[in-house]
mmCIF file of the N, C-alpha and C atoms, coordinates in Angstrom:
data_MODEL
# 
_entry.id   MODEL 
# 
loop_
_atom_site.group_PDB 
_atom_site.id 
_atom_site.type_symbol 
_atom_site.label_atom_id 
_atom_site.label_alt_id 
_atom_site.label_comp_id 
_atom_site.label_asym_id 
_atom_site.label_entity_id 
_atom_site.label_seq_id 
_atom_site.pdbx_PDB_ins_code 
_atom_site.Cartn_x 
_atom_site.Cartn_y 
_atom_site.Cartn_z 
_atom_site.occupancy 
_atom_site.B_iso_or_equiv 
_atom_site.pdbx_formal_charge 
_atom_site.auth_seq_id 
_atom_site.auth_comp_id 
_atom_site.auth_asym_id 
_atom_site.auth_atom_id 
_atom_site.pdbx_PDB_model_num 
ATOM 1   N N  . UNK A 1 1  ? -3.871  12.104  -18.305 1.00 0.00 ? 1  UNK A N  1 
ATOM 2   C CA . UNK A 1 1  ? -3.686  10.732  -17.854 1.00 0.00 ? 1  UNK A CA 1 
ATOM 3   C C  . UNK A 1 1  ? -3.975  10.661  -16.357 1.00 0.00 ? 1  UNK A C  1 
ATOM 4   N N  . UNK A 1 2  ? -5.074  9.813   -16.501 1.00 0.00 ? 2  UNK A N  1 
ATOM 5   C CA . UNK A 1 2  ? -4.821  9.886   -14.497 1.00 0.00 ? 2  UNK A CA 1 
ATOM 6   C C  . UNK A 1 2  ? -4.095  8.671   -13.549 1.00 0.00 ? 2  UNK A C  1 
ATOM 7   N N  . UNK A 1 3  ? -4.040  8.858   -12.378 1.00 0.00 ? 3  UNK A N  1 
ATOM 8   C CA . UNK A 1 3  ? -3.140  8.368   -11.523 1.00 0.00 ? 3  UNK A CA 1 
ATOM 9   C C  . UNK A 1 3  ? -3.934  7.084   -11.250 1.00 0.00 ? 3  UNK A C  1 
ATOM 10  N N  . UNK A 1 4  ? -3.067  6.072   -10.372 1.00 0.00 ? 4  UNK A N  1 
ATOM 11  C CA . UNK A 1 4  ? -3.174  4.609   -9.896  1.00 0.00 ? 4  UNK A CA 1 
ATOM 12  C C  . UNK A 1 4  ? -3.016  4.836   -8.898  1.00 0.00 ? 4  UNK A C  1 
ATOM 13  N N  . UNK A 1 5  ? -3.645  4.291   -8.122  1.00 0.00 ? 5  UNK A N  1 
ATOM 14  C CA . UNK A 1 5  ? -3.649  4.225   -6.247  1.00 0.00 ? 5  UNK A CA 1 
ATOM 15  C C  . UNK A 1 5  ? -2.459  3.085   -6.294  1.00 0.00 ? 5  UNK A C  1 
ATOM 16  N N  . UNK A 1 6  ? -1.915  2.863   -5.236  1.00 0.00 ? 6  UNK A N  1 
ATOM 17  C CA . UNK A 1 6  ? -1.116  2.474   -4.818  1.00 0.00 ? 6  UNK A CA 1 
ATOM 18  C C  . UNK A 1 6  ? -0.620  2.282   -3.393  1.00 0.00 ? 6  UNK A C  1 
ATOM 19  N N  . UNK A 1 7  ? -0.206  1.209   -2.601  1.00 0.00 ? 7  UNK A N  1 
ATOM 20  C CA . UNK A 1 7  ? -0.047  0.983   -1.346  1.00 0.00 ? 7  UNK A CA 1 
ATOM 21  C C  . UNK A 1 7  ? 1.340   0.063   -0.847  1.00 0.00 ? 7  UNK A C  1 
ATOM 22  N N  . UNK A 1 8  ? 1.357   1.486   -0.067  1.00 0.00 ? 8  UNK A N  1 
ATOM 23  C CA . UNK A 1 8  ? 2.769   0.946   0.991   1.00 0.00 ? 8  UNK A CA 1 
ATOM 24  C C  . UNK A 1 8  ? 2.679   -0.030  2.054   1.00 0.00 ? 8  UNK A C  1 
ATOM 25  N N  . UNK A 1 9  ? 3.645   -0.407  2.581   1.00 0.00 ? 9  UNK A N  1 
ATOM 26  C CA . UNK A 1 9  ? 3.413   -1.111  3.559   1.00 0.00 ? 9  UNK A CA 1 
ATOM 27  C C  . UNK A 1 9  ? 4.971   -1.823  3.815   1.00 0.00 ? 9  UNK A C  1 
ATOM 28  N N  . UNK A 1 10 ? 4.972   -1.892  5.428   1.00 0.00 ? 10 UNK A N  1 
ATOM 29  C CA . UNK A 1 10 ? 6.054   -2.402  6.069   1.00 0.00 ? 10 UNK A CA 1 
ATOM 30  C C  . UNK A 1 10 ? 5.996   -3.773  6.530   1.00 0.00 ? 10 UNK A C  1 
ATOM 31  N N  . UNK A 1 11 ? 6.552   -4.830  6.596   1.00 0.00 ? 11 UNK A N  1 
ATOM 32  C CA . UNK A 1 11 ? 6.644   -6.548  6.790   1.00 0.00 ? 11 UNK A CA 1 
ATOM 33  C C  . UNK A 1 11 ? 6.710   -6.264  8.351   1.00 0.00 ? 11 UNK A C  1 
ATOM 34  N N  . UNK A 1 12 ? 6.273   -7.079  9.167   1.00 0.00 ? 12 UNK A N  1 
ATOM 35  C CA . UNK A 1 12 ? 7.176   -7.309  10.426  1.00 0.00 ? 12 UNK A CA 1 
ATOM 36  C C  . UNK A 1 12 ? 8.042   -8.400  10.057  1.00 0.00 ? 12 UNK A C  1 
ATOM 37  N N  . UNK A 1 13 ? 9.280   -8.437  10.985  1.00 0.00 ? 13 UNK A N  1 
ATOM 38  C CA . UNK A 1 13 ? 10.096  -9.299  10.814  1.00 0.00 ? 13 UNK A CA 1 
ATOM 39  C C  . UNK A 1 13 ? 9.902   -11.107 11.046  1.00 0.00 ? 13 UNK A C  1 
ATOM 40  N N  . UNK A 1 14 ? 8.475   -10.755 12.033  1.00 0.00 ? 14 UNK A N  1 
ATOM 41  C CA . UNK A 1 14 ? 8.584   -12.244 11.614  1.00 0.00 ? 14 UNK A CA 1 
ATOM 42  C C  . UNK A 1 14 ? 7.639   -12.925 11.160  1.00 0.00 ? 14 UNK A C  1 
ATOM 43  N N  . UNK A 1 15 ? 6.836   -12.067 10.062  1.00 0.00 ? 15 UNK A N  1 
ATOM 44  C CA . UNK A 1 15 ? 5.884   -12.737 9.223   1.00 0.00 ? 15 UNK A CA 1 
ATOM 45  C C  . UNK A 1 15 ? 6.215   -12.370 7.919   1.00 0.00 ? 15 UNK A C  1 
ATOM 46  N N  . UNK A 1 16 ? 7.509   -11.851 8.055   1.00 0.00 ? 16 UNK A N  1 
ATOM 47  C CA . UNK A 1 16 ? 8.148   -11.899 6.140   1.00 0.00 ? 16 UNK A CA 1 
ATOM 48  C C  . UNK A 1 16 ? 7.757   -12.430 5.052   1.00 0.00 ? 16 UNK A C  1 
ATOM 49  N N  . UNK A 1 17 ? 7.729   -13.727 5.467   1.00 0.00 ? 17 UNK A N  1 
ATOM 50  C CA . UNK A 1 17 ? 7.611   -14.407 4.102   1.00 0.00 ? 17 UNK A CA 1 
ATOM 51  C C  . UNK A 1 17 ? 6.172   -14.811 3.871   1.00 0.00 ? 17 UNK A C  1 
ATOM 52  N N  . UNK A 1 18 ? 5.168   -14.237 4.446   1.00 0.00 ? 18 UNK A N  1 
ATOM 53  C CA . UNK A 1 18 ? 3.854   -14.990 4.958   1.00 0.00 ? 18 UNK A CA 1 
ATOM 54  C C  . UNK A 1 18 ? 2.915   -14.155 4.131   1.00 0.00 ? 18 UNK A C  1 
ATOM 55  N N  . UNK A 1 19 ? 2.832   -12.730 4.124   1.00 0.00 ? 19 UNK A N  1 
ATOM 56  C CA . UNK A 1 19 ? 2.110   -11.921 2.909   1.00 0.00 ? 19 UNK A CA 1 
ATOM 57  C C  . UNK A 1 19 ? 2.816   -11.424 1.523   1.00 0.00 ? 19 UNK A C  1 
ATOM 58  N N  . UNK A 1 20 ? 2.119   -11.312 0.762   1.00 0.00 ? 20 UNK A N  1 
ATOM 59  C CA . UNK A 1 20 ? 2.291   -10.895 -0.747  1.00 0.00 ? 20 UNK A CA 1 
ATOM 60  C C  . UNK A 1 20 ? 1.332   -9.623  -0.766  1.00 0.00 ? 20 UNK A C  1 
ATOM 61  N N  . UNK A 1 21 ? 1.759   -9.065  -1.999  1.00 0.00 ? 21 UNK A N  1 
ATOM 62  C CA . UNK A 1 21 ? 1.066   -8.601  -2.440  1.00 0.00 ? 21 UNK A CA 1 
ATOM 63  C C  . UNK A 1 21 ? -0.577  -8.453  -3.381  1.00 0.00 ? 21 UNK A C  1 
ATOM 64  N N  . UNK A 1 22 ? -0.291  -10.328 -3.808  1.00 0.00 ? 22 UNK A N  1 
ATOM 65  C CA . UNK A 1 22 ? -1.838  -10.864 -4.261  1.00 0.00 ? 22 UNK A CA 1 
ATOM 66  C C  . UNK A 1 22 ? -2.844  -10.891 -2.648  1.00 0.00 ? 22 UNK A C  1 
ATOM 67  N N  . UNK A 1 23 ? -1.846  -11.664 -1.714  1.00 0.00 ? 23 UNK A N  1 
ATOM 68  C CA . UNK A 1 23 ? -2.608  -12.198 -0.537  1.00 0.00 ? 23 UNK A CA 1 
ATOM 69  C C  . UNK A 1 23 ? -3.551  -10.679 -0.353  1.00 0.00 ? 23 UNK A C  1 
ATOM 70  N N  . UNK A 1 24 ? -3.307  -9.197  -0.035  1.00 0.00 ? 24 UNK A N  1 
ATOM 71  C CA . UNK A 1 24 ? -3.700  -8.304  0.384   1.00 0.00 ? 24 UNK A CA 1 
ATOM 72  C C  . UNK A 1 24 ? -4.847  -7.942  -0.226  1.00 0.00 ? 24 UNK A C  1 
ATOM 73  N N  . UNK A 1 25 ? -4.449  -7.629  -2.197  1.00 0.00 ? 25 UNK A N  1 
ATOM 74  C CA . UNK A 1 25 ? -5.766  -7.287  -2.930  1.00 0.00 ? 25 UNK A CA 1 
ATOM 75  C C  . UNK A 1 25 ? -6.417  -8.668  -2.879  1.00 0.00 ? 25 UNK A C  1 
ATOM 76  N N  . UNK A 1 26 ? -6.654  -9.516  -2.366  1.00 0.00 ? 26 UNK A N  1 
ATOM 77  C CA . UNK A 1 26 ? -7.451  -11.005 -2.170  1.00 0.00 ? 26 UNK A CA 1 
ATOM 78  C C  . UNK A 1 26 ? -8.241  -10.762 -1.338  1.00 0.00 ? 26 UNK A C  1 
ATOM 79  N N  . UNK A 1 27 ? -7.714  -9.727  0.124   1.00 0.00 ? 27 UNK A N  1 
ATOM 80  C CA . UNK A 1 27 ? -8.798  -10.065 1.103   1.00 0.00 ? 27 UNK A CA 1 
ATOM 81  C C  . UNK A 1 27 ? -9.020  -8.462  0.744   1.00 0.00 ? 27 UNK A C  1 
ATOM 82  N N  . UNK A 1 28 ? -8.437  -7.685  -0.065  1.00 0.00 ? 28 UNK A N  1 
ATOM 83  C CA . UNK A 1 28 ? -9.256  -6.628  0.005   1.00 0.00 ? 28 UNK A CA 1 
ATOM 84  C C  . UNK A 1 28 ? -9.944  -6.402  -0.942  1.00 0.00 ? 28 UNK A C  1 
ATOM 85  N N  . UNK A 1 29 ? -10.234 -7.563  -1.995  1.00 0.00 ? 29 UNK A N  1 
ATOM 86  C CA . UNK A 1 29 ? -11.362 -7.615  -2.878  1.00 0.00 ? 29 UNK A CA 1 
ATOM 87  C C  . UNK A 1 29 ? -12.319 -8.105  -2.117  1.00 0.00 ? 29 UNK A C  1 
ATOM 88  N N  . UNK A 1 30 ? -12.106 -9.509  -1.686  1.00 0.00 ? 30 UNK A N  1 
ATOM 89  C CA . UNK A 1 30 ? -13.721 -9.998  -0.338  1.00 0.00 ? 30 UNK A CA 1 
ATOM 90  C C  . UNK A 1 30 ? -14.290 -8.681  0.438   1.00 0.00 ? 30 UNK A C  1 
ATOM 91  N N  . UNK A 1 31 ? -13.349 -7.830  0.749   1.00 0.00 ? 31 UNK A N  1 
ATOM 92  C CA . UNK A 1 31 ? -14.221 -6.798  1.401   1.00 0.00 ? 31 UNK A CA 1 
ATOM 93  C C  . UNK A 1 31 ? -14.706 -6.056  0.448   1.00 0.00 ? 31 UNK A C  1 
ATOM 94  N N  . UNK A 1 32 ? -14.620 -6.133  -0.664  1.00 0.00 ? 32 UNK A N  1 
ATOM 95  C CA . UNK A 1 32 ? -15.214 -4.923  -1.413  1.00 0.00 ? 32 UNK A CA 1 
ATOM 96  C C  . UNK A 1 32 ? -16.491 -5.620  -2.135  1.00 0.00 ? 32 UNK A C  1 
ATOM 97  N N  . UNK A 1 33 ? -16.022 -7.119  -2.117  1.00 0.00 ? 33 UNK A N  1 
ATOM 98  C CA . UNK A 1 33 ? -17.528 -7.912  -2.620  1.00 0.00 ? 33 UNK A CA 1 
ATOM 99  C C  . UNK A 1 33 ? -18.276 -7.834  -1.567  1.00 0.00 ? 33 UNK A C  1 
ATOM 100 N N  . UNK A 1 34 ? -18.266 -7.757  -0.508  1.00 0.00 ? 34 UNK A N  1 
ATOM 101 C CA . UNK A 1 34 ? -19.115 -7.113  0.748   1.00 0.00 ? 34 UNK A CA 1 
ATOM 102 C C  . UNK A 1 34 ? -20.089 -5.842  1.030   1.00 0.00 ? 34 UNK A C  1 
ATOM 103 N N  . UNK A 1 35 ? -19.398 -4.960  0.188   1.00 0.00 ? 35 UNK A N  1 
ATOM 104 C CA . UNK A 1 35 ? -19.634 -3.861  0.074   1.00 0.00 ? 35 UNK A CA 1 
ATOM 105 C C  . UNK A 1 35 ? -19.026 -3.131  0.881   1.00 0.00 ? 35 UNK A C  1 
ATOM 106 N N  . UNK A 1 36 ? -18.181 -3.524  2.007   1.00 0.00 ? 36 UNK A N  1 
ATOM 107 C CA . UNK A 1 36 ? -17.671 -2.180  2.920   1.00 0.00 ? 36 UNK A CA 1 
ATOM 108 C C  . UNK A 1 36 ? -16.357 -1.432  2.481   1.00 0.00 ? 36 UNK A C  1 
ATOM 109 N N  . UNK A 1 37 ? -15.394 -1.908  1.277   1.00 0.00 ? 37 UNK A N  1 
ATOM 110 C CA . UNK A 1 37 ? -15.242 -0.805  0.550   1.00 0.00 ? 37 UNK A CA 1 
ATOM 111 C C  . UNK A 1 37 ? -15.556 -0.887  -0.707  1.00 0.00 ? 37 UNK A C  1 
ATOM 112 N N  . UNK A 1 38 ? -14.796 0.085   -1.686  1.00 0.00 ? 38 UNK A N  1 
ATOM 113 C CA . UNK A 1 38 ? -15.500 0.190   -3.277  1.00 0.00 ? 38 UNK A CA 1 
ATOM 114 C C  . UNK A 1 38 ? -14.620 -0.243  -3.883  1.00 0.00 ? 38 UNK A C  1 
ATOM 115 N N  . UNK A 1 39 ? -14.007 -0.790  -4.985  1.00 0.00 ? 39 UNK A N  1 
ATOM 116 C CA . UNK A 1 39 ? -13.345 -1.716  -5.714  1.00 0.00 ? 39 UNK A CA 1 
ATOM 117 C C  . UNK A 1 39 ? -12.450 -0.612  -6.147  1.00 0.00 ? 39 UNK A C  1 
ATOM 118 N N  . UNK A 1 40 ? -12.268 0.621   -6.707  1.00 0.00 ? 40 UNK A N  1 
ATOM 119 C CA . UNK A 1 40 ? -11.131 1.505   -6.843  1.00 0.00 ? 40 UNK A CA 1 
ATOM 120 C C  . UNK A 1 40 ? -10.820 2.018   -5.797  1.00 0.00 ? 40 UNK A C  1 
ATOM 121 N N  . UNK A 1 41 ? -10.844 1.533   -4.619  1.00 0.00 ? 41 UNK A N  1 
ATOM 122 C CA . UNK A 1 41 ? -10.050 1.660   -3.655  1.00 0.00 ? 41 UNK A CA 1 
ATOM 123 C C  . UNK A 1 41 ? -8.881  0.693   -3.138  1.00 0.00 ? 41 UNK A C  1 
ATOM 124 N N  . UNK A 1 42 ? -9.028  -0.491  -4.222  1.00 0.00 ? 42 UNK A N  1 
ATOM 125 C CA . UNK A 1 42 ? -7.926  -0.921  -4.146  1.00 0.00 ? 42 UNK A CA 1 
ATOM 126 C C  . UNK A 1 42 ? -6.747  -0.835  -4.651  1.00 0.00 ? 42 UNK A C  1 
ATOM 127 N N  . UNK A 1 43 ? -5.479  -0.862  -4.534  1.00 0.00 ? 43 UNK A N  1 
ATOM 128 C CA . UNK A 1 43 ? -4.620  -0.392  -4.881  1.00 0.00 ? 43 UNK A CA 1 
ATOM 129 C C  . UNK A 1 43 ? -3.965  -1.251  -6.178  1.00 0.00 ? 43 UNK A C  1 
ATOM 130 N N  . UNK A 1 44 ? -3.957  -0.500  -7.267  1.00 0.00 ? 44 UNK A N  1 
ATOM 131 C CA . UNK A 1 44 ? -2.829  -1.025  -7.956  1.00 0.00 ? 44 UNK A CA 1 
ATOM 132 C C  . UNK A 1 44 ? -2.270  -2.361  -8.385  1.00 0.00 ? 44 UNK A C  1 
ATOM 133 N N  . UNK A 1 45 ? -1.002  -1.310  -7.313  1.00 0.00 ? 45 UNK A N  1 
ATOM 134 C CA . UNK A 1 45 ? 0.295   -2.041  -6.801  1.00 0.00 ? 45 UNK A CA 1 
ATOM 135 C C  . UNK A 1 45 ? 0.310   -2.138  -5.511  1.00 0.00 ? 45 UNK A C  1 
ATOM 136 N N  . UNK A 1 46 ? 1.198   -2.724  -4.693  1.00 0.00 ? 46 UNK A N  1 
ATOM 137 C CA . UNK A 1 46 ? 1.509   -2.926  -3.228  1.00 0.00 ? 46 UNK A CA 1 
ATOM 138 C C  . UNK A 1 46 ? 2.644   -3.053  -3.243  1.00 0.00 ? 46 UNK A C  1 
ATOM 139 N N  . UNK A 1 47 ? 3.660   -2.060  -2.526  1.00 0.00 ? 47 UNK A N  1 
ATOM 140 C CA . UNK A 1 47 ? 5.355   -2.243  -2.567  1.00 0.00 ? 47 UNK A CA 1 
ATOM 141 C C  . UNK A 1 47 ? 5.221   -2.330  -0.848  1.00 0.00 ? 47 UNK A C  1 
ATOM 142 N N  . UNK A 1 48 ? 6.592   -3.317  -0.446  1.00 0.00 ? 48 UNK A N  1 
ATOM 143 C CA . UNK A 1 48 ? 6.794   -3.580  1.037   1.00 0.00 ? 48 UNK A CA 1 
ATOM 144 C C  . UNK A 1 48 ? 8.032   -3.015  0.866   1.00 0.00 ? 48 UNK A C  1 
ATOM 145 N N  . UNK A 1 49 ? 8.106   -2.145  2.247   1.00 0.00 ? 49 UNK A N  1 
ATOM 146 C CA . UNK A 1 49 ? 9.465   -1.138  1.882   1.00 0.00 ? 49 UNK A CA 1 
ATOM 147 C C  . UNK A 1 49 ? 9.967   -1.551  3.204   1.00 0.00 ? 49 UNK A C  1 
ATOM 148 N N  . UNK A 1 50 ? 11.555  -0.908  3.991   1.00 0.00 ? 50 UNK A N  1 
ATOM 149 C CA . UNK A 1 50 ? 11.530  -1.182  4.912   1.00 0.00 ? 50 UNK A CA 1 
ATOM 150 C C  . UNK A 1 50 ? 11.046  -0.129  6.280   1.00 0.00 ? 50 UNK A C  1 
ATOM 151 N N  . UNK A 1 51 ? 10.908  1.034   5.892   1.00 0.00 ? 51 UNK A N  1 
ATOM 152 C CA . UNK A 1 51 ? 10.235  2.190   6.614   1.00 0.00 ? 51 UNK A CA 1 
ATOM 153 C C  . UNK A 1 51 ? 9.423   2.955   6.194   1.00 0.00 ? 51 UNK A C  1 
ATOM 154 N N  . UNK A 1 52 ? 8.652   3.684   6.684   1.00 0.00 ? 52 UNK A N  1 
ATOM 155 C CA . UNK A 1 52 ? 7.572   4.630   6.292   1.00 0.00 ? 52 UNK A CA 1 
ATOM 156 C C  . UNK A 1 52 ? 8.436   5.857   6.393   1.00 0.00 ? 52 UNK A C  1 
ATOM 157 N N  . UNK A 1 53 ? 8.804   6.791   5.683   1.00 0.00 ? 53 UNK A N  1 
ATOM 158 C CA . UNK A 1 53 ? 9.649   8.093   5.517   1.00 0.00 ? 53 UNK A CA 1 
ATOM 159 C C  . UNK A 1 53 ? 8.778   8.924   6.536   1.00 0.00 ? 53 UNK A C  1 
ATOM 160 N N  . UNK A 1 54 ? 9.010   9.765   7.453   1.00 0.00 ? 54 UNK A N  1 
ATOM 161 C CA . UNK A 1 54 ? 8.314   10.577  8.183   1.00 0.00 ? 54 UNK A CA 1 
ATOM 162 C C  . UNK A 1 54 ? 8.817   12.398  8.319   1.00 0.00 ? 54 UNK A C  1 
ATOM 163 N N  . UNK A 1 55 ? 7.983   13.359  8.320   1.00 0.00 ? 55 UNK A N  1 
ATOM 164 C CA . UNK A 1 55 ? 8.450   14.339  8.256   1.00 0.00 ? 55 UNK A CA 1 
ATOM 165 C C  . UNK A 1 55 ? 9.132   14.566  9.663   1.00 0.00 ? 55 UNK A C  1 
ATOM 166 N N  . UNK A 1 56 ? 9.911   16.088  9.946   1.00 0.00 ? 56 UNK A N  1 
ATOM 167 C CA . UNK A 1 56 ? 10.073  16.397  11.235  1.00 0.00 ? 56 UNK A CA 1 
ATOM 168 C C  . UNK A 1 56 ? 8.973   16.249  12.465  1.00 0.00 ? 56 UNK A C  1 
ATOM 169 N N  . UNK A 1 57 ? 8.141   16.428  12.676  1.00 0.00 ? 57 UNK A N  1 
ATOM 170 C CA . UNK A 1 57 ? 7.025   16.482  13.077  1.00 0.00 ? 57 UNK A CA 1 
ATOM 171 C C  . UNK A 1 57 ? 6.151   14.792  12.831  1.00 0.00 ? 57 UNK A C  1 
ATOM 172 N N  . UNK A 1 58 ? 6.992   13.691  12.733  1.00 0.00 ? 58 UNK A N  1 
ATOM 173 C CA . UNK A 1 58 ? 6.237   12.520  12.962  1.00 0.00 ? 58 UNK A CA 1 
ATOM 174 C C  . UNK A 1 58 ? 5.287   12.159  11.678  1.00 0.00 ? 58 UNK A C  1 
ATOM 175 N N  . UNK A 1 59 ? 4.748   12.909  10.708  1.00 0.00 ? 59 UNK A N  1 
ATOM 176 C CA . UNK A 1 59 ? 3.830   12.815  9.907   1.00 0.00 ? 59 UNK A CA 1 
ATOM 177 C C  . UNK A 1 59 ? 4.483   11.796  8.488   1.00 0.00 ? 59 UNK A C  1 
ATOM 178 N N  . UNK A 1 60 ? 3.227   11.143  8.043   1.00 0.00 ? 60 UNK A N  1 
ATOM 179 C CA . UNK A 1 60 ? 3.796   10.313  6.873   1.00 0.00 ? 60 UNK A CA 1 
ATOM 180 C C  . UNK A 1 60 ? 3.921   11.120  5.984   1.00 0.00 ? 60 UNK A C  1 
ATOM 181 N N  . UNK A 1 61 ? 5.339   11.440  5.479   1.00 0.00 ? 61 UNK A N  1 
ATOM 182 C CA . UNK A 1 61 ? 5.948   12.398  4.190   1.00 0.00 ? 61 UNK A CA 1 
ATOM 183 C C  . UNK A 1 61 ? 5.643   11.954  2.986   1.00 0.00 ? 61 UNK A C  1 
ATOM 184 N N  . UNK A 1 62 ? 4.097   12.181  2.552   1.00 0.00 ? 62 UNK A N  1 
ATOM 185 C CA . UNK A 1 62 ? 3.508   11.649  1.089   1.00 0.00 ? 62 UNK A CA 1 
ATOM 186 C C  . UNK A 1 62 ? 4.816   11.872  -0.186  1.00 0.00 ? 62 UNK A C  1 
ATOM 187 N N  . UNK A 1 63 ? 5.462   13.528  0.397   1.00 0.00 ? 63 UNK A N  1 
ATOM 188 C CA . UNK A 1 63 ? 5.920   13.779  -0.757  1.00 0.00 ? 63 UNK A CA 1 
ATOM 189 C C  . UNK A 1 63 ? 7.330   13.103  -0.843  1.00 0.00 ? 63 UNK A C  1 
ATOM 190 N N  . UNK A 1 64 ? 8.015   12.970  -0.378  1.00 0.00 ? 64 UNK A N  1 
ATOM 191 C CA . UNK A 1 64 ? 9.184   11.487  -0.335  1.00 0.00 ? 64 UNK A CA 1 
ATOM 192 C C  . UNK A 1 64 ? 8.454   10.139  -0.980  1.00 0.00 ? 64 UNK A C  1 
ATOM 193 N N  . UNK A 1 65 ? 7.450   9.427   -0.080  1.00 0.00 ? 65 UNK A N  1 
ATOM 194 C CA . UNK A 1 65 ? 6.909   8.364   -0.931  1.00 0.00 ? 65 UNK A CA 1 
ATOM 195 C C  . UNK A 1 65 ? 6.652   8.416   -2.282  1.00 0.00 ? 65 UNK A C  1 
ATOM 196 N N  . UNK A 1 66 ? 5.876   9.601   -3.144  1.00 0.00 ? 66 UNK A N  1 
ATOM 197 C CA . UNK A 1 66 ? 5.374   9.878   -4.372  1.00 0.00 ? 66 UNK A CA 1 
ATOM 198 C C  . UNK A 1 66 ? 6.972   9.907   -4.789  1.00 0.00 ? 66 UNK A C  1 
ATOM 199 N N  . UNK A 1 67 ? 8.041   10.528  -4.564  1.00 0.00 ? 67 UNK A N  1 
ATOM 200 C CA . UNK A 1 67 ? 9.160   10.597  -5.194  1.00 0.00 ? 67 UNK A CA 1 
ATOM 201 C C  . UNK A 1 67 ? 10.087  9.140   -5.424  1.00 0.00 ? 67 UNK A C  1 
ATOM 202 N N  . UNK A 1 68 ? 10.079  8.556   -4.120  1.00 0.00 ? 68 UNK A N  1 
ATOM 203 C CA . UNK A 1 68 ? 10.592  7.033   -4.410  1.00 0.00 ? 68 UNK A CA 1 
ATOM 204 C C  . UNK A 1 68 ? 9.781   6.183   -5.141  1.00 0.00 ? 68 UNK A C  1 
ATOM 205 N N  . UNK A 1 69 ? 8.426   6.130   -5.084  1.00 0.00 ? 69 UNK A N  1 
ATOM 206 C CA . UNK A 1 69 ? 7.659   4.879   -5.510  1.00 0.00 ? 69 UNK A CA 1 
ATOM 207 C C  . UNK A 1 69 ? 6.942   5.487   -6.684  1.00 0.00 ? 69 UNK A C  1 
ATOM 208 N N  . UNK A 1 70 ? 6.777   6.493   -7.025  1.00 0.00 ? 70 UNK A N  1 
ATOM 209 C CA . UNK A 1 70 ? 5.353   6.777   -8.010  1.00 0.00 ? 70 UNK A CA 1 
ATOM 210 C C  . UNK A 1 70 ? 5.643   6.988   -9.377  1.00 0.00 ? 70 UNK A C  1 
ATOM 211 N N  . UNK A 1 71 ? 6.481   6.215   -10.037 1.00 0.00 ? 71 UNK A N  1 
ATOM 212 C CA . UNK A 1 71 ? 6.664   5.958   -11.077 1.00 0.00 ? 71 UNK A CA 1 
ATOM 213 C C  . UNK A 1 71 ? 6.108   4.377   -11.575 1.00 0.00 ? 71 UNK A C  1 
ATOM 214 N N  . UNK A 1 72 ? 6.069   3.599   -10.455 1.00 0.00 ? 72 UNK A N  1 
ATOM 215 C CA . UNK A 1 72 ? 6.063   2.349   -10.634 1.00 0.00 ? 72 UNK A CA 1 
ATOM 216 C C  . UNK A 1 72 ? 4.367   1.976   -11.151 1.00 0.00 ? 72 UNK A C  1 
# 
């Protein structure tokens, strides 16, 4: 079985209520009818979390994210 891309992402506080998750794959389908990216590069799903998990060392901790979100 293979995997689904999928994309994180953090709100700022004061444009909360202003993106979705359609709004994003919307403008990131126009770019892909463009050609500057490829259409399975879009994601999925889109979850808005409230932080990006980071390792000691500053780095985005894929393997925390895959554990909270990658069932969905």
């Amino acid at each position: 079985m293979g995997r689904t891309a999928a994309g994180a992402g953090v709100r700022k506080p004061s444009g909360a209520d202003e993106v979705s998750d359609t709004v994003i794959k919307d403008h990131l389908m126009a770019f892909a009818d463009k050609g500057v990216i490829s259409k399975y590069g879009i994601p999925g799903k889109i979850v808005f979390i409230d932080s990006i998990p980071k390792t000691s060392v500053g780095k985005i901790n894929k393997k925390e994210l895959r554990e909270r979100y990658g069932d969905m």
